[in-house]
C-alpha positions, 0 to 999 in steps of 0.5 A: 147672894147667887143669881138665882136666889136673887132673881127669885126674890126679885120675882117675888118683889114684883108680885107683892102688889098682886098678893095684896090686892088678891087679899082685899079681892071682895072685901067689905067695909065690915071687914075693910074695918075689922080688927082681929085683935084689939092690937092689931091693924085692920086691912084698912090699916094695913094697906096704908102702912104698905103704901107708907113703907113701899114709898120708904123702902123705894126712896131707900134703894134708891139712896143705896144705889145713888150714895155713897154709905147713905144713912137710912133712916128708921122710923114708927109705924105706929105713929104713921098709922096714928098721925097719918089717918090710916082709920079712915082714908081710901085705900085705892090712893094708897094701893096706886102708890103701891104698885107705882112703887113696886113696878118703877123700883122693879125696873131698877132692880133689873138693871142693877150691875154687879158692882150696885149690887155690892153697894151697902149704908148704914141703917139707923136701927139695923146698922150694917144695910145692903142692897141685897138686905133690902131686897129680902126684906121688901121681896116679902113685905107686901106678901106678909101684909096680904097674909094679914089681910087675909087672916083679918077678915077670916077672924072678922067672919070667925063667930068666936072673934072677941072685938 
């Protein structure tokens, strides 16, 4: 990966906790609540699942850069969501792990030599897993997840949403 691509996609890691938060700005407990699907998350939900894989994912690179060839682990969002009560919790909680998350793994991030960029494990379900890997998937996430957020409460104000 250059240099400059990874200093943008670090760039967009470190604004991910912002993007959220932009996205539940005013947010009612209508719309806190609201599903836009019958399958699909409400922003509710969907804060506490970001906290949940934030959590993960900083535990991840961290093991990526602190082990040799670590193994990291997968695991269901689907059950997170069930078991770990994403209905019902606050989400301020949920939201101070997010930014704890991102802004201490952004000072990883930025200090990482060429040789930890380098370093790689093996996923349980994506096998081959780098630090660079990682970086692409988390620098979006949170900006996924505001996306989201937003089209959750555009359908929850939408006359013709079916719920």
């Amino acid at each position: 990966m250059e240099d400059a691509r990874r200093l943008e996609l670090i760039e967009q890691y470190r604004d991910g906790f912002g993007a959220l938060v932009a996205a539940l700005e005013g947010i009612t407990q209508a719309e806190l609540d609201a599903r836009p699907a019958a399958n699909e998350w409400s922003p509710r939900e969907i804060v506490h699942h970001v906290a949940d894989s934030e959590m993960t994912s900083a535990i991840r690179l961290r093991r990526l850069i602190a082990e040799d060839r670590p193994a990291i682990s997968g695991y269901d969002e689907a059950e997170f969501a069930r078991r770990l009560y994403y209905g019902d919790r606050p989400i301020e909680p949920s939201l101070d792990a997010v930014r704890a998350a991102r802004s201490t793994t952004v000072q990883i991030l930025e200090r990482l030599t060429p040789d930890e960029w380098m370093r790689e494990g093996t996923h349980t379900e994506q096998g081959h897993y780098s630090v660079h890997q990682w970086l692409e998937t988390y620098a979006t996430h949170a900006h996924d997840h505001a996306d989201q957020v937003r089209r959750a409460r555009a359908a929850d104000r939408s006359p013709t949403t079916d719920r």
